[in-house]
C-alpha positions in Angstrom: 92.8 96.8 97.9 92.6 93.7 99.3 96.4 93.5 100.7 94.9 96.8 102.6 92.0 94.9 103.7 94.7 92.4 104.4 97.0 94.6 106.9 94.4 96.2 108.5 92.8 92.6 109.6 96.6 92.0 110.6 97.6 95.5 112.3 94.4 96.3 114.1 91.7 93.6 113.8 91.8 89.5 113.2 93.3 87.8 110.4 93.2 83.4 109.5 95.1 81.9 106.9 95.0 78.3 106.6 98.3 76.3 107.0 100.6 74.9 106.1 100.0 76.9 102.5 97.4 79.8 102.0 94.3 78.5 100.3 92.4 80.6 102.1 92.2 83.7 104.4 89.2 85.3 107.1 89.5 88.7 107.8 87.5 89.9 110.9 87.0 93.1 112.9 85.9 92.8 116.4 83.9 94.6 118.4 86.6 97.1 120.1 87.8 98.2 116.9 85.9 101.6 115.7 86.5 103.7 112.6 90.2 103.8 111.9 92.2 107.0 112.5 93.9 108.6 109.9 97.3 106.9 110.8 96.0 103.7 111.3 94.6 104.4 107.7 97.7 105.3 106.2 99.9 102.3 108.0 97.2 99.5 106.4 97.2 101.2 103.0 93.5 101.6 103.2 94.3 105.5 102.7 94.8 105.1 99.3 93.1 101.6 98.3 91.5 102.5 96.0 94.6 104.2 93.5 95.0 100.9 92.0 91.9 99.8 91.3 90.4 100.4 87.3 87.6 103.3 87.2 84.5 101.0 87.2 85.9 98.6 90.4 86.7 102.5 92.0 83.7 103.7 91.9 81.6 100.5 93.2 84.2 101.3 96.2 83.1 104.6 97.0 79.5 103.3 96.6 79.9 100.4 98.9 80.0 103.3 101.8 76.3 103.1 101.9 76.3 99.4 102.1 78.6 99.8 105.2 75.6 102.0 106.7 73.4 99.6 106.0 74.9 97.0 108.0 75.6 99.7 111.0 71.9 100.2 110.5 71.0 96.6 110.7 73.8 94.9 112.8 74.3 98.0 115.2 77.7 97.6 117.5 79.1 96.3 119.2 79.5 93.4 117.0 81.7 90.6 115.0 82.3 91.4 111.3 83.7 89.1 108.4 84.8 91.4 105.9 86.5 88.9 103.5 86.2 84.7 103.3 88.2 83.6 100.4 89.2 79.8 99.7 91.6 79.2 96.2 88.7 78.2 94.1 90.6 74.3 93.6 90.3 74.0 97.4 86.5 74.6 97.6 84.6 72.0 99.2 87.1 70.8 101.6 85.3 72.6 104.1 88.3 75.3 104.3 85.9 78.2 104.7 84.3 76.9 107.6 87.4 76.3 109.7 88.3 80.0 108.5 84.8 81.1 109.8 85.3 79.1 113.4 87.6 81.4 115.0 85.7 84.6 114.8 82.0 82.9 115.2 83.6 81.0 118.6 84.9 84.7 119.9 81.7 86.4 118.8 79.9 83.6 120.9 81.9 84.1 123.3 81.2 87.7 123.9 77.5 87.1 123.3 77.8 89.4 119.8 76.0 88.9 116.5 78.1 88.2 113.6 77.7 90.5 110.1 78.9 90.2 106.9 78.3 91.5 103.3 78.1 89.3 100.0 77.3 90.3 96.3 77.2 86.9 95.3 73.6 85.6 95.9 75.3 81.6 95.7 76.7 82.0 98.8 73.8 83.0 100.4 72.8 79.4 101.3 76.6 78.5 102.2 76.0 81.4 104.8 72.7 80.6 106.0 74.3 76.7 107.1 76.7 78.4 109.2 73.8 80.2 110.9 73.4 83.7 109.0 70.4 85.2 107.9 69.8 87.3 105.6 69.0 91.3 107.0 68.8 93.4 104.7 69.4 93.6 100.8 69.4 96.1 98.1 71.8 97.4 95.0 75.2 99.4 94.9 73.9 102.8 93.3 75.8 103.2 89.7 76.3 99.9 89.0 73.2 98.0 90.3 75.2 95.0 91.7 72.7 93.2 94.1 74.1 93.0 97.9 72.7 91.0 101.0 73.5 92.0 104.6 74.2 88.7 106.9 73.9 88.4 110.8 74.1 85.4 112.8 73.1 85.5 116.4 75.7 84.5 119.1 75.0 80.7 120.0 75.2 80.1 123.7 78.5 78.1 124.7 
């Protein structure tokens, strides 16, 4: 799933790694990039993401679609959005995540675009909320009841 997530960010969308090794990784889609077609599906591997994963980690995919419309619903496009910020859990607090982040806030402000993201982990809310985030919406992945929370950031004037 996530070397999907992975291509798509690198075919069709934005993708930071940090250098000169991979501790960590920002995957963002921008604001001129809609709903995949099916061929654009099927070259990322997000056709068929979900084959690998077990039964449990499958289903919480298919219900994460209505997560996605909540954040069409409150962060309506056009728009910046952070789909995965990941730093090797030895390199936390070396502030690795927010020079992953920089790239896509600085084009979002550029643009004048709000920023979204997703989480399920509620201690990351106030990591988020120091790079400017608040919280939009919230609410629980149907089946499995795991809590989610709905970011946006407002563009910042340059």
């Amino acid at each position: 799933f996530m070397r999907a997530l992975a291509w798509r960010s690198h075919l069709f969308a934005e993708a930071w790694t940090t250098a000169p090794q991979a501790l960590g990784a920002s995957l963002w889609v921008g604001p001129d990039l809609g709903p995949l077609s099916p061929a654009q599906l099927q070259r990322s591997g997000l056709d068929r993401a979900d084959e690998d994963l077990p039964a449990p980690s499958r289903a919480r995919y298919v219900a994460f679609d209505a997560v996605r419309d909540v954040v069409d619903r409150v962060v309506p496009r056009p728009r910046f959005y952070l789909g995965v910020l990941a730093v090797d859990p030895a390199a936390q607090g070396q502030r690795l995540g927010e020079r992953l982040l920089a790239p896509g806030l600085a084009g979002a402000d550029a643009a004048g675009l709000p920023t979204s993201l997703e989480t399920t982990k509620e201690a990351n809310l106030a990591w988020y909320e120091r790079q400017g985030f608040t919280v939009a919406a919230s609410g629980q992945v149907s089946g499995d009841g795991v809590r989610y929370w709905v970011l946006r950031r407002e563009p910042r004037p340059r």
